[in-house]
C-alpha positions as CSV (number, residue, x, y, z in Angstrom):
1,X,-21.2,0.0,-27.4
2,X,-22.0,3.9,-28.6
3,X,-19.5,6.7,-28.8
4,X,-22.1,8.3,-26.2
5,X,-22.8,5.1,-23.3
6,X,-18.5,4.8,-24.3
7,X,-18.3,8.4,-22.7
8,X,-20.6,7.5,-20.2
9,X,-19.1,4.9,-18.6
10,X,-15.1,7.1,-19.2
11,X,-16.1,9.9,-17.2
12,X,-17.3,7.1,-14.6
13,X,-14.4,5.3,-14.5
14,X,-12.5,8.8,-14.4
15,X,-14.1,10.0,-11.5
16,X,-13.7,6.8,-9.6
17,X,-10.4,6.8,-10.4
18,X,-10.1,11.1,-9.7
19,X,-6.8,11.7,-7.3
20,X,-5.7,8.3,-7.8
21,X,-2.3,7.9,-9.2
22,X,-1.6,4.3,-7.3
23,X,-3.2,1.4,-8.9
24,X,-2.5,-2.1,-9.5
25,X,-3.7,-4.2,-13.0
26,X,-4.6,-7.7,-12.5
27,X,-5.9,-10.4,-14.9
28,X,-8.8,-12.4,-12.4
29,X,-10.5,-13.8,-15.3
30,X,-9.7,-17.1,-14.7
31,X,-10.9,-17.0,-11.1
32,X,-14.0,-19.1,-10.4
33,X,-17.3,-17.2,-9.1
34,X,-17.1,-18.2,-5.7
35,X,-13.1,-17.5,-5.4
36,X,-14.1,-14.1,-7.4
37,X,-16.6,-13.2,-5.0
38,X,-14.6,-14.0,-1.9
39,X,-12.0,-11.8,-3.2
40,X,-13.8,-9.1,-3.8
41,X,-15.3,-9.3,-0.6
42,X,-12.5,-8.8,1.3
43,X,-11.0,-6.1,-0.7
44,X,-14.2,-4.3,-0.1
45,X,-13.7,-4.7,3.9
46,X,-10.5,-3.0,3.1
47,X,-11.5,-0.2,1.3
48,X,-10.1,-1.3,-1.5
49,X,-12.3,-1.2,-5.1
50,X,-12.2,-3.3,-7.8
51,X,-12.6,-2.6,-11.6
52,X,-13.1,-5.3,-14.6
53,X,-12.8,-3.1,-17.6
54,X,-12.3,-2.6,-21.0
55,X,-8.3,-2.3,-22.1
56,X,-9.8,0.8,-24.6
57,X,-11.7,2.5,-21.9
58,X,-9.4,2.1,-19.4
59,X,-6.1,2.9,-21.0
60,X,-8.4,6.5,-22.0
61,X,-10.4,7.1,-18.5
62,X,-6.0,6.6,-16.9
63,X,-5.5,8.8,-19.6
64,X,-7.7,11.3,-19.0
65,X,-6.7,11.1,-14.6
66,X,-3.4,11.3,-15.3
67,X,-1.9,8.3,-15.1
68,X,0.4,6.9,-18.3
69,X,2.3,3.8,-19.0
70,X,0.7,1.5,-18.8
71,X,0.2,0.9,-22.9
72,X,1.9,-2.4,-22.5
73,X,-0.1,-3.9,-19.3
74,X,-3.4,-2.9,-20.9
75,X,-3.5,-6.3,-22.9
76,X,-6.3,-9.1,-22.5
77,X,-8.0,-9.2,-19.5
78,X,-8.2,-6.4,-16.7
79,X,-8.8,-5.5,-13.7
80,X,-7.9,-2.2,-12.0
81,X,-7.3,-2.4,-8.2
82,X,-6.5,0.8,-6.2
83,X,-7.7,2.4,-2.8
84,X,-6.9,1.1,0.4
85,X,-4.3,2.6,3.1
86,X,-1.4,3.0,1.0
87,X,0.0,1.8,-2.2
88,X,2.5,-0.7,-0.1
89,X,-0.9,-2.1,1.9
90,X,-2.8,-3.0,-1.2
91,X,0.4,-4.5,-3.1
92,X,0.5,-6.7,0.1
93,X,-3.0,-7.4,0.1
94,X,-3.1,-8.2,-3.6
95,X,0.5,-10.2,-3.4
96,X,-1.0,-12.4,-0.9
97,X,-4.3,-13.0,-3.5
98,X,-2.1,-14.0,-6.2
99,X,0.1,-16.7,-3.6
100,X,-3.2,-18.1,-2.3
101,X,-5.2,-18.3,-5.8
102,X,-3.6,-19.6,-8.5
103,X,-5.9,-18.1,-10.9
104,X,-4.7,-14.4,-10.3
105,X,-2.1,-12.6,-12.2
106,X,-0.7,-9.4,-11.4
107,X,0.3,-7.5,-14.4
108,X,1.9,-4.7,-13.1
109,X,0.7,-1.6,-11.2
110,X,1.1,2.3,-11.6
111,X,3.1,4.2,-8.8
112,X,2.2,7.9,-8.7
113,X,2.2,7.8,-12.7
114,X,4.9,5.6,-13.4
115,X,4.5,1.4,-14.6
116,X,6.1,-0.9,-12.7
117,X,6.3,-5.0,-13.2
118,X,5.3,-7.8,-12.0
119,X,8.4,-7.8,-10.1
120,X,8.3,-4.5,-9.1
121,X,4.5,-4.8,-7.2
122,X,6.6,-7.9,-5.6
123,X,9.2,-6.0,-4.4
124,X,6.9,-3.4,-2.9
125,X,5.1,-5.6,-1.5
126,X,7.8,-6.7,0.9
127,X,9.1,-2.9,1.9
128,X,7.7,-1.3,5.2
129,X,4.1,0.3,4.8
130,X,2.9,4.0,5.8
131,X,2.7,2.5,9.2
132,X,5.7,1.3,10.3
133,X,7.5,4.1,8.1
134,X,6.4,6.7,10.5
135,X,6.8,4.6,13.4
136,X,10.8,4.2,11.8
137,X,10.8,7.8,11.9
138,X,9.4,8.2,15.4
139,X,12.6,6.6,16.9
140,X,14.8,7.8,15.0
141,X,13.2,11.3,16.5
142,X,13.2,10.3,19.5
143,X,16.4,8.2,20.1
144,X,18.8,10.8,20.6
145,X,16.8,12.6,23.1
146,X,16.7,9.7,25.1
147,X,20.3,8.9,24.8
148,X,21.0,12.6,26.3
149,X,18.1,12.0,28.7
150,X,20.1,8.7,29.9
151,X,23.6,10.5,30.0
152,X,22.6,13.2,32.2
153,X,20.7,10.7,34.7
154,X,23.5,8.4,34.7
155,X,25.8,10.4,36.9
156,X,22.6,12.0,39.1
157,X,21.7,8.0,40.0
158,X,25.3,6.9,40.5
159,X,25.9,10.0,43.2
160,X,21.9,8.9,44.6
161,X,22.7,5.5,44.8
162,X,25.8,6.7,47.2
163,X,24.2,8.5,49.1
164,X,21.8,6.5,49.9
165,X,24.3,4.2,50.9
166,X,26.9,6.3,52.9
167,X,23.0,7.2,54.7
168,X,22.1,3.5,55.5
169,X,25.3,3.1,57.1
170,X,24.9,5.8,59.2
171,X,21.2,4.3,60.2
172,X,22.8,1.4,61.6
């Protein structure tokens, strides 16, 4: 390939990676077509984008966005994976890939600039998304504001609740 199409194709591979700094590297070579294209597939539905690319290339187009570390994951076959909701969503998405075909192999991923393993992409993959994060944080909000909401009732129902009874015996 020319130092110029070489160029070509960094700055493409820089843009589609621009403001990315969360991306997993896989190794689907050994995937057949079909599985390949299945995968892909749903990815795609997911928003998430898929990259086979050269080691050279892509350790300088990471380079060149920002992203370092990944010297020692950028060896034989790769594929870049990024995009989706968050970085937990697609390291579930991808975790699940590799359990259900054989034939793909996480490498390791890149966390706001920083290289994790193989293990580490596993052990995201099994902590609490965007999601459920802020819905953890919503009730922890909320929660004392219904405990005080429930304290000052408590006492309001207690003294209803008699005198509606002290008035039904009066009724009869």
């Amino acid at each position: 390939m020319s130092k110029p199409i070489k160029q070509m194709v960094m700055s493409e591979i820089s843009h589609e990676l621009d403001g990315c700094s969360d991306l997993l590297i896989v190794d689907a070579s050994k995937m057949d077509a079909i599985t390949n294209n299945r995968w892909r597939t749903a990815l795609r539905e997911k928003q998430i984008k898929v990259l086979t690319v050269k080691n050279t290339l892509a350790r300088r187009s990471l380079e060149a966005a920002g992203v370092t570390g990944l010297e020692s994951l950028l060896t034989g076959p790769t594929t870049l994976v990024w995009g989706g909701e968050d970085v937990v969503a697609l390291s579930k998405e991808i975790t699940k890939w590799a359990k259900d075909v054989e034939a793909l192999q996480i490498k390791g991923a890149a966390i706001e600039g920083r290289a994790l393993g193989t293990d580490g992409v596993e052990s995201l993959s099994k902590s609490p998304g965007r999601v459920e994060l802020l819905g953890q944080i919503a009730g922890l909000i909320l929660s004392p504001g219904a405990r005080l909401a429930a304290a000052l009732l408590g006492p309001a129902r207690k003294i209803a609740g008699q005198v509606k009874t002290i008035a039904d015996k009066e009724g009869e």
